[in-house]
N, CA, C and O atoms as a Tripos MOL2 file, in Angstrom:
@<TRIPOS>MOLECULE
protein
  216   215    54     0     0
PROTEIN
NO_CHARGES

@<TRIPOS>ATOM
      1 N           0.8420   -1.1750    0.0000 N.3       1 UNK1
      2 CA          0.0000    0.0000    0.0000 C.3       1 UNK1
      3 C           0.8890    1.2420    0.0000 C.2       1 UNK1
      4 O           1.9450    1.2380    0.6330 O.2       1 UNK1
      5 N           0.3960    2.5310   -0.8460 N.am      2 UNK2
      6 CA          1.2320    3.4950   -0.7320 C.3       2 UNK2
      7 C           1.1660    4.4160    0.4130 C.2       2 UNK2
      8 O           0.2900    4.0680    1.2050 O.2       2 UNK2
      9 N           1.6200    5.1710    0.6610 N.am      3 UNK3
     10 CA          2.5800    6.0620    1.7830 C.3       3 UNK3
     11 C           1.0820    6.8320    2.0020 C.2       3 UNK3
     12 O           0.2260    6.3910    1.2350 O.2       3 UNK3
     13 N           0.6630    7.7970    2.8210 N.am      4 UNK4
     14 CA         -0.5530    8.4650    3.4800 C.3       4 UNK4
     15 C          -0.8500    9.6740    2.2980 C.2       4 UNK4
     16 O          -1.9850   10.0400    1.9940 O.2       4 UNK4
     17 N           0.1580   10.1070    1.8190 N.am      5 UNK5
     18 CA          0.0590   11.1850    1.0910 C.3       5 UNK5
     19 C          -0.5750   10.5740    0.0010 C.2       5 UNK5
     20 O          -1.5510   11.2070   -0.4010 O.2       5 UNK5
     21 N          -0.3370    9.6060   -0.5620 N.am      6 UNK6
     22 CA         -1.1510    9.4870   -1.7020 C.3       6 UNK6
     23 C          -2.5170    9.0730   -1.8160 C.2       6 UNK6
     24 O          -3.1220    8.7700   -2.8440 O.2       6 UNK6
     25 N          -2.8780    9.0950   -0.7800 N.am      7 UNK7
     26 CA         -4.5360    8.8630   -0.6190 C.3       7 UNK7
     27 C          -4.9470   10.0930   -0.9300 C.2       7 UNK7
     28 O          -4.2820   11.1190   -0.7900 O.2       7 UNK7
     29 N          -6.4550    9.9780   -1.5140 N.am      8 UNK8
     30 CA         -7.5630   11.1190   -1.7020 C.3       8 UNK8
     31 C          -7.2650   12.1220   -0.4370 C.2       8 UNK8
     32 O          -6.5430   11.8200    0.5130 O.2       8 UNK8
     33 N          -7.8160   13.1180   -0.5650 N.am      9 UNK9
     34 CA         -7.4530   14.0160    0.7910 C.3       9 UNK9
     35 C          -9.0500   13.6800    1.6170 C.2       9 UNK9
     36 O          -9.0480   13.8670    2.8340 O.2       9 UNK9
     37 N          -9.6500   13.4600    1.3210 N.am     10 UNK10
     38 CA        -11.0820   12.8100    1.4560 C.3      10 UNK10
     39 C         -10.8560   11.7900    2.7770 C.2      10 UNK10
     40 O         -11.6680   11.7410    3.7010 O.2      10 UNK10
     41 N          -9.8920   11.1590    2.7340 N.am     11 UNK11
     42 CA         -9.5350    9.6490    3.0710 C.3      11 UNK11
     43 C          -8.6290    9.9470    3.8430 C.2      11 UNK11
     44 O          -8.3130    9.0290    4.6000 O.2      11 UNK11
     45 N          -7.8570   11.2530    4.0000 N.am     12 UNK12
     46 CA         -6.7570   11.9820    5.2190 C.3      12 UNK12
     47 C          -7.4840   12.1150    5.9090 C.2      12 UNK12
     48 O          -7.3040   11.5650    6.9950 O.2      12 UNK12
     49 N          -8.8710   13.0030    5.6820 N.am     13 UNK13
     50 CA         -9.7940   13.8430    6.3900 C.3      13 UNK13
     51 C         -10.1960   12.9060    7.1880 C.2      13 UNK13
     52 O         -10.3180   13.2980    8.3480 O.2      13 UNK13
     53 N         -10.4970   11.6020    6.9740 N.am     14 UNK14
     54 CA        -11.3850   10.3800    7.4430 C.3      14 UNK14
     55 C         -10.2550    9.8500    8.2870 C.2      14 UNK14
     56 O         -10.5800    9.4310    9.3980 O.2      14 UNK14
     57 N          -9.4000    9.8150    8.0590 N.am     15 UNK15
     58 CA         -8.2920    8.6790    8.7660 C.3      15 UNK15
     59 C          -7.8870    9.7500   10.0700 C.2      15 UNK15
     60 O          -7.8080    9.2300   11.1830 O.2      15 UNK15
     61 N          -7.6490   11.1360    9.9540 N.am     16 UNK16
     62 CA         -7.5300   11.5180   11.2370 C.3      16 UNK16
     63 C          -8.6420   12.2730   12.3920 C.2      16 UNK16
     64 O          -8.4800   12.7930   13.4960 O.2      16 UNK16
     65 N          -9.8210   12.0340   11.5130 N.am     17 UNK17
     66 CA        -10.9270   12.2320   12.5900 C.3      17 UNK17
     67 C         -11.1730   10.7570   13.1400 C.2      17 UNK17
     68 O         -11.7910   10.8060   14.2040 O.2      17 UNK17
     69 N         -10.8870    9.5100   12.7490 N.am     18 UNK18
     70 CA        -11.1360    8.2500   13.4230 C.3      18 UNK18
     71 C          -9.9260    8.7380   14.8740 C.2      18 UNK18
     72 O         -10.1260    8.6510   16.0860 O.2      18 UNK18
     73 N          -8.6190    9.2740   14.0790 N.am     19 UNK19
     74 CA         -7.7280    9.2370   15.2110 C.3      19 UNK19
     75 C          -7.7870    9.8880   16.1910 C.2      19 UNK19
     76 O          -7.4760    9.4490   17.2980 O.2      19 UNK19
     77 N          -8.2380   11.1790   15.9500 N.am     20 UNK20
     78 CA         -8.2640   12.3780   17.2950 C.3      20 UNK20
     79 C          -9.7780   12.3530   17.6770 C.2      20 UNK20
     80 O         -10.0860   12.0620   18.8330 O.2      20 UNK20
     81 N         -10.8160   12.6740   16.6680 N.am     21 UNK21
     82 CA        -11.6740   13.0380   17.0880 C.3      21 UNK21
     83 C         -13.3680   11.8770   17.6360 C.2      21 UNK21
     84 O         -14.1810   12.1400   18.5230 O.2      21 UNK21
     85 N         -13.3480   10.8400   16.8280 N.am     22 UNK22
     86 CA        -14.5920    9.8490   16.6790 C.3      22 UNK22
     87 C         -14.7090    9.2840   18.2300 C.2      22 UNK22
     88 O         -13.6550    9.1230   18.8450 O.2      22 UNK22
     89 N         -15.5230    9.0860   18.6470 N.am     23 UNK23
     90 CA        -16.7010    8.8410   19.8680 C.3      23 UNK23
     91 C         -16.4560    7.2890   19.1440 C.2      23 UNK23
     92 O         -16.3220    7.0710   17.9400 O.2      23 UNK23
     93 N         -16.4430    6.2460   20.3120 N.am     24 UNK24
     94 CA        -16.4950    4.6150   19.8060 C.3      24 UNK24
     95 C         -18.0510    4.1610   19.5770 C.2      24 UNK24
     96 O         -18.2870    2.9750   19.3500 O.2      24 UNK24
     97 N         -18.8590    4.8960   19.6240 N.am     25 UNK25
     98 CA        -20.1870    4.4970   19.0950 C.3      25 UNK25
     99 C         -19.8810    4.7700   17.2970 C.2      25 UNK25
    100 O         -20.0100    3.9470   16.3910 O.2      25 UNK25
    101 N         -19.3690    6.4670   17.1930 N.am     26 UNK26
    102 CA        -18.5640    6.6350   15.8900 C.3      26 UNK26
    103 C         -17.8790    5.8610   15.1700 C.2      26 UNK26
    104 O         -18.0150    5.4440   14.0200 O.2      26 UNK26
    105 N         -17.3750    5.7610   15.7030 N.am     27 UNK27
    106 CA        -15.8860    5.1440   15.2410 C.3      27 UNK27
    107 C         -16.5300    3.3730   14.9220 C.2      27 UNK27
    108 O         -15.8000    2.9080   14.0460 O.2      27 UNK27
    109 N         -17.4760    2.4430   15.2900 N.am     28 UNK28
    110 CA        -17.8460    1.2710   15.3960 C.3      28 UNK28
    111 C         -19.1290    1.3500   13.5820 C.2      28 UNK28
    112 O         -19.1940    0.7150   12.5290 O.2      28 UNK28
    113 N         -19.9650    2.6600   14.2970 N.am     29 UNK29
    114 CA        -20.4350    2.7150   13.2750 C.3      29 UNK29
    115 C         -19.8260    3.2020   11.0980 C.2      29 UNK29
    116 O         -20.1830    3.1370    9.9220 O.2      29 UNK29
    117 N         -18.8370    3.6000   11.9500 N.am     30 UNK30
    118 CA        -18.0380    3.8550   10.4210 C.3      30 UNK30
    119 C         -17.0100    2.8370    9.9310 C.2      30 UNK30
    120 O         -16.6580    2.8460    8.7510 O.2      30 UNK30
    121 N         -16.4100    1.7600   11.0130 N.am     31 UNK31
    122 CA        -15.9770    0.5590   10.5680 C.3      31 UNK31
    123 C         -17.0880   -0.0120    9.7890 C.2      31 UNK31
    124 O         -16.8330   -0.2920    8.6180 O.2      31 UNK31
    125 N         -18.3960   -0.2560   10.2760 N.am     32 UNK32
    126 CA        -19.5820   -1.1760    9.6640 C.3      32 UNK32
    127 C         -19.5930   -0.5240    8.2400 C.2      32 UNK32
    128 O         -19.3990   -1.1870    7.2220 O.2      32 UNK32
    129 N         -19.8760    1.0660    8.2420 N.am     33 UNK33
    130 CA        -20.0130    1.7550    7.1430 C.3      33 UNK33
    131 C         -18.9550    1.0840    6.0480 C.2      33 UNK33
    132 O         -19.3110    0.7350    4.9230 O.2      33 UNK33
    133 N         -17.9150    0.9870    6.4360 N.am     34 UNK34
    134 CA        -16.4050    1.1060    5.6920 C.3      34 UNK34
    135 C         -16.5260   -1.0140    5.2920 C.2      34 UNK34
    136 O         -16.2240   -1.8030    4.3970 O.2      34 UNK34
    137 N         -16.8210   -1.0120    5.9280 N.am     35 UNK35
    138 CA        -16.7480   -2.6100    5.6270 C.3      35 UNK35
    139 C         -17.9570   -2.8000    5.0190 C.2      35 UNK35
    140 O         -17.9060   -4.0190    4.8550 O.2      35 UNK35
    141 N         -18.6740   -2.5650    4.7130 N.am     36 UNK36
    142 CA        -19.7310   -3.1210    3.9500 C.3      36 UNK36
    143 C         -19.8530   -2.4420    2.6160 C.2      36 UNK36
    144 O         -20.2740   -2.9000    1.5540 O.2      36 UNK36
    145 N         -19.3950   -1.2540    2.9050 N.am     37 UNK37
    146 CA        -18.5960   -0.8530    1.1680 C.3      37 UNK37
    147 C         -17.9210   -0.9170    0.7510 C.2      37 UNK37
    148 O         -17.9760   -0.4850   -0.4000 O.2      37 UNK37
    149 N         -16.6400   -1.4920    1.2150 N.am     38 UNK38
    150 CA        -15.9210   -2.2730    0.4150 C.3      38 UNK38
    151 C         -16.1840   -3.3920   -0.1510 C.2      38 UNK38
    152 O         -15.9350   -3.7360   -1.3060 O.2      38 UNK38
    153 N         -17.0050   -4.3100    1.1880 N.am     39 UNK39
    154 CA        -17.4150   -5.4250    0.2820 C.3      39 UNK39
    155 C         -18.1860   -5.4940   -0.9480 C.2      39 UNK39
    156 O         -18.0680   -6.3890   -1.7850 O.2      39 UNK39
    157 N         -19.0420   -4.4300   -1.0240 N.am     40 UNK40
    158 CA        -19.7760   -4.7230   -2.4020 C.3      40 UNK40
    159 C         -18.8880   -4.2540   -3.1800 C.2      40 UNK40
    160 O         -18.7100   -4.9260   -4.1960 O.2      40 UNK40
    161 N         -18.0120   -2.9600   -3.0200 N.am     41 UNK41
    162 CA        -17.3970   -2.5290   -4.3340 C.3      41 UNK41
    163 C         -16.5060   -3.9620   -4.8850 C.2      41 UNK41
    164 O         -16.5750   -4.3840   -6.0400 O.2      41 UNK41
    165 N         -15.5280   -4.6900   -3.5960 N.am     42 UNK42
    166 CA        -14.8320   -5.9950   -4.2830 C.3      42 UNK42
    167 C         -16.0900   -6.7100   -5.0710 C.2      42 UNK42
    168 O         -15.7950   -6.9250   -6.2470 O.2      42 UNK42
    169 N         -17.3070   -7.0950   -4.7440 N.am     43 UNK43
    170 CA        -18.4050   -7.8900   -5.5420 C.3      43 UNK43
    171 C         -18.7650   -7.3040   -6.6630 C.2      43 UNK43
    172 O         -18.9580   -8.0270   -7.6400 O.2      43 UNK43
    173 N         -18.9040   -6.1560   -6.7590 N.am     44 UNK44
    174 CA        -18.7460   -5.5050   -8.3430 C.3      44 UNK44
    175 C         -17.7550   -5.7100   -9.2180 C.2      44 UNK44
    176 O         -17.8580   -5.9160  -10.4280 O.2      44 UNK44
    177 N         -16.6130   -5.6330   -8.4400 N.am     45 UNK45
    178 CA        -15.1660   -5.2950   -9.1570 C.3      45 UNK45
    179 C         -14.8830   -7.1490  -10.0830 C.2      45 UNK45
    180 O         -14.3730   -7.4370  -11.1660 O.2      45 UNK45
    181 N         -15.4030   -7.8530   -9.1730 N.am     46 UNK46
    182 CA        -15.4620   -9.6440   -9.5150 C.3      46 UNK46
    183 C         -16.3580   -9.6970  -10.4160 C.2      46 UNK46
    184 O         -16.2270  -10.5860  -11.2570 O.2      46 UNK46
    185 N         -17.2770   -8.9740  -10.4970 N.am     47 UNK47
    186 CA        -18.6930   -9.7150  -11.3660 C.3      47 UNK47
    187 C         -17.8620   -9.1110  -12.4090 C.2      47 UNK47
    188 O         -17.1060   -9.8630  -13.0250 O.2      47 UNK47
    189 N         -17.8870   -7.9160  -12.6880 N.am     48 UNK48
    190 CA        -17.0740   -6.8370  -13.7870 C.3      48 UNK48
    191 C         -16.4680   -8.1220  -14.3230 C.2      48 UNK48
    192 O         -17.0110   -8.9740  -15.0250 O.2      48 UNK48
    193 N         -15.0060   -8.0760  -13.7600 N.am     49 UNK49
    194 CA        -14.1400   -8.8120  -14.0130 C.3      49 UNK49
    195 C         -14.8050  -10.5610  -14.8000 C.2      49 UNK49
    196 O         -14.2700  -10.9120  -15.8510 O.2      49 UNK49
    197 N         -15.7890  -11.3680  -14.2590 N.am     50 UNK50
    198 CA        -16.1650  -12.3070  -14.7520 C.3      50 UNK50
    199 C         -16.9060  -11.8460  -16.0890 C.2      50 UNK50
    200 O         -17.0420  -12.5860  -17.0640 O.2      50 UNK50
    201 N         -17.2910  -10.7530  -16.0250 N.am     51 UNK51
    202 CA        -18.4240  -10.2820  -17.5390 C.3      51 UNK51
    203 C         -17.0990  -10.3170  -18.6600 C.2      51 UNK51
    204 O         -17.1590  -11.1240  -19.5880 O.2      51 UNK51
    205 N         -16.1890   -9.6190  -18.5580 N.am     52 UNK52
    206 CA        -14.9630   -9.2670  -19.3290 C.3      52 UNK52
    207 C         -14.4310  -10.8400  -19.4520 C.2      52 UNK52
    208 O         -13.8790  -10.8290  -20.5530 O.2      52 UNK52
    209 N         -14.3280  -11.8880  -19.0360 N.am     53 UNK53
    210 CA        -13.8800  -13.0310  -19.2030 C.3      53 UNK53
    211 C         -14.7070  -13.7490  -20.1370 C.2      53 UNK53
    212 O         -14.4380  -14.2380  -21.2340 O.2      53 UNK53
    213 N         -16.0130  -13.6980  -19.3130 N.am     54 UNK54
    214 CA        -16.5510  -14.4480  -20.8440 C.3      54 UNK54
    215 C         -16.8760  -14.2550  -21.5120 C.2      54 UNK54
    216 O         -17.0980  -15.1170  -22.3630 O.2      54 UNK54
@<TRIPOS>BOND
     1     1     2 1
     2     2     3 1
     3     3     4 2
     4     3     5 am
     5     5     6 1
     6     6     7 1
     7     7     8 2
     8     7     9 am
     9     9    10 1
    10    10    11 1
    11    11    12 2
    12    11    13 am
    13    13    14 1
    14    14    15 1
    15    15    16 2
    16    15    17 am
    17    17    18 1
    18    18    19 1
    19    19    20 2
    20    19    21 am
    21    21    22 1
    22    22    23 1
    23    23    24 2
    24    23    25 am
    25    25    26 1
    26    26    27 1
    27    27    28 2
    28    27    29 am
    29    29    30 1
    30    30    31 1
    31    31    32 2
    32    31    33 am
    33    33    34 1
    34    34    35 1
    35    35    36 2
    36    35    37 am
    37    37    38 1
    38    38    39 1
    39    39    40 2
    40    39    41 am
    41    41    42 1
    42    42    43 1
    43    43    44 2
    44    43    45 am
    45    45    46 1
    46    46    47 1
    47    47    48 2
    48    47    49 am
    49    49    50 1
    50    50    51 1
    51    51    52 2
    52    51    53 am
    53    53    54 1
    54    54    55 1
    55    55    56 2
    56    55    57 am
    57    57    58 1
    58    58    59 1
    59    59    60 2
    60    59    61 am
    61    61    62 1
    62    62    63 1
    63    63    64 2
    64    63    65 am
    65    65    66 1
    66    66    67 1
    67    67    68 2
    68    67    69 am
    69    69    70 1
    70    70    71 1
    71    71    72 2
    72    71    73 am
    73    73    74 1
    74    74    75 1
    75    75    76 2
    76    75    77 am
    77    77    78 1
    78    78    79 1
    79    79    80 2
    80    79    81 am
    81    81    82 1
    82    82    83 1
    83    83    84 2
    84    83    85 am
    85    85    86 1
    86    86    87 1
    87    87    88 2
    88    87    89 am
    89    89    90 1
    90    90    91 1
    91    91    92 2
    92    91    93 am
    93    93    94 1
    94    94    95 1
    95    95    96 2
    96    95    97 am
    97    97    98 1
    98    98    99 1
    99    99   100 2
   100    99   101 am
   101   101   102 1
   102   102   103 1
   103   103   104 2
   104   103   105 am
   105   105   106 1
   106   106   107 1
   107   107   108 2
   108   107   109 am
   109   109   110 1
   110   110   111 1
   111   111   112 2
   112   111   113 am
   113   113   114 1
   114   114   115 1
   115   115   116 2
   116   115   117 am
   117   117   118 1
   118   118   119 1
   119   119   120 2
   120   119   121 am
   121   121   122 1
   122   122   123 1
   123   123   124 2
   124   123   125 am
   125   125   126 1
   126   126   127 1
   127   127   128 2
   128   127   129 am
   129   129   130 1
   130   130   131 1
   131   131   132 2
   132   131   133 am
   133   133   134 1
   134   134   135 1
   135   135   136 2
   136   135   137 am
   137   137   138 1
   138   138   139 1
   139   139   140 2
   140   139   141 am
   141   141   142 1
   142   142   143 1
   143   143   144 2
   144   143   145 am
   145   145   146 1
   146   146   147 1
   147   147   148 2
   148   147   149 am
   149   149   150 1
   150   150   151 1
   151   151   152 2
   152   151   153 am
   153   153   154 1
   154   154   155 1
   155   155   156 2
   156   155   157 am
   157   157   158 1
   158   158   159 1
   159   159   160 2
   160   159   161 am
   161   161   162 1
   162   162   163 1
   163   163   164 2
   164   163   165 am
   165   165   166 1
   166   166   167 1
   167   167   168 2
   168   167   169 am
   169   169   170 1
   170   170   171 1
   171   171   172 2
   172   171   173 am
   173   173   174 1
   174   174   175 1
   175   175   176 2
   176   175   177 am
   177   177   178 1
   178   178   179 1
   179   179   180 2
   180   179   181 am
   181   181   182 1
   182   182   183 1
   183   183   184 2
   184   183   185 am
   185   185   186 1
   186   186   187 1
   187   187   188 2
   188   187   189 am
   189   189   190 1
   190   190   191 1
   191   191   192 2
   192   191   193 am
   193   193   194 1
   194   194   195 1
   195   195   196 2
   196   195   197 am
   197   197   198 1
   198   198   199 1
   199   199   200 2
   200   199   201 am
   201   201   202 1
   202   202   203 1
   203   203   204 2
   204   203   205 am
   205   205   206 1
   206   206   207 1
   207   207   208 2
   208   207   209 am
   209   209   210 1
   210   210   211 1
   211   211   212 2
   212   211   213 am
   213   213   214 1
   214   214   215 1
   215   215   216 2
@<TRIPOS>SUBSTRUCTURE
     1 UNK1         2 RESIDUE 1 A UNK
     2 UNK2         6 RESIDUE 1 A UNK
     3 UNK3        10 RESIDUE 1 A UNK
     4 UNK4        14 RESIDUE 1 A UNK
     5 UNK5        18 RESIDUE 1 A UNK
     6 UNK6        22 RESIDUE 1 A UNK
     7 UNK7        26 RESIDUE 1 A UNK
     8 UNK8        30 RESIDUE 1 A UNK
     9 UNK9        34 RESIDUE 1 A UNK
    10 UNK10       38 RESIDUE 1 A UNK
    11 UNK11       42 RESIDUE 1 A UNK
    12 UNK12       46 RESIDUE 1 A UNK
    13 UNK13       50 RESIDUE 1 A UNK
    14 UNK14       54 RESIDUE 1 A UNK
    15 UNK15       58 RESIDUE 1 A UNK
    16 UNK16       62 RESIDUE 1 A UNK
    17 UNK17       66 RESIDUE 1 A UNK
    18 UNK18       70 RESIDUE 1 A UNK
    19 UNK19       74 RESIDUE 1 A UNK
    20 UNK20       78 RESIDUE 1 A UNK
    21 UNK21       82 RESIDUE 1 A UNK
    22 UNK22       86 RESIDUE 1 A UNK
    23 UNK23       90 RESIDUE 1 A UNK
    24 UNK24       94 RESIDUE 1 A UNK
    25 UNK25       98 RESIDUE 1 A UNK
    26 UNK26      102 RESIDUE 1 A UNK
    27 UNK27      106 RESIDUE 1 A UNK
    28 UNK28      110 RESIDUE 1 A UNK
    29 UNK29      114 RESIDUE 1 A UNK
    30 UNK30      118 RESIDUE 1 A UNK
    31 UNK31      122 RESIDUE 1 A UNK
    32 UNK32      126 RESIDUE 1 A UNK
    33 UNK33      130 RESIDUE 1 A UNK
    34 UNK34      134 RESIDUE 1 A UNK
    35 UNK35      138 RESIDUE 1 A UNK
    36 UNK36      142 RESIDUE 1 A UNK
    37 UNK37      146 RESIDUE 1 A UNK
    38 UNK38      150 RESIDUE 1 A UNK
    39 UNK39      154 RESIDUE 1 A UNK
    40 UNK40      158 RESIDUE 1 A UNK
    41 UNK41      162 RESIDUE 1 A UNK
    42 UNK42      166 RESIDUE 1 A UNK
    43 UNK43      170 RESIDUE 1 A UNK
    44 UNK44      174 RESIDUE 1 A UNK
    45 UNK45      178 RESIDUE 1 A UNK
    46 UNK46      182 RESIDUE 1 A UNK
    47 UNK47      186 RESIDUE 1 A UNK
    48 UNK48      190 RESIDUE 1 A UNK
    49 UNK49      194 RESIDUE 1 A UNK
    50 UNK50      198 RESIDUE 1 A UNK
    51 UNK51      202 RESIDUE 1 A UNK
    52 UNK52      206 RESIDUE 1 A UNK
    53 UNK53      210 RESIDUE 1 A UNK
    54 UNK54      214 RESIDUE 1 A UNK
């Protein structure tokens, strides 16, 4: 993975309000957030990928 700087600044903004600022009710609810959109984007990114195969 690359170095902090090369993330979106979007994704700075996000990574140091988890650190200084998020409440663990916060912070629990934006893991769920964060994990369940990734998972679909990987399930898109696979189906994609299987359409282009066959």
């Amino acid at each position: 993975m690359g170095s902090f700087d090369n993330h979106p600044k979007s994704i700075k903004k996000a990574v140091r309000y988890i650190k200084q600022d998020g409440s663990k009710e916060q912070l629990i609810e934006i893991k769920k957030l964060l994990n369940d959109t990734i998972q679909k984007r990987i399930k898109a990114l696979e189906l994609d990928n299987q359409k282009i195969i066959s």
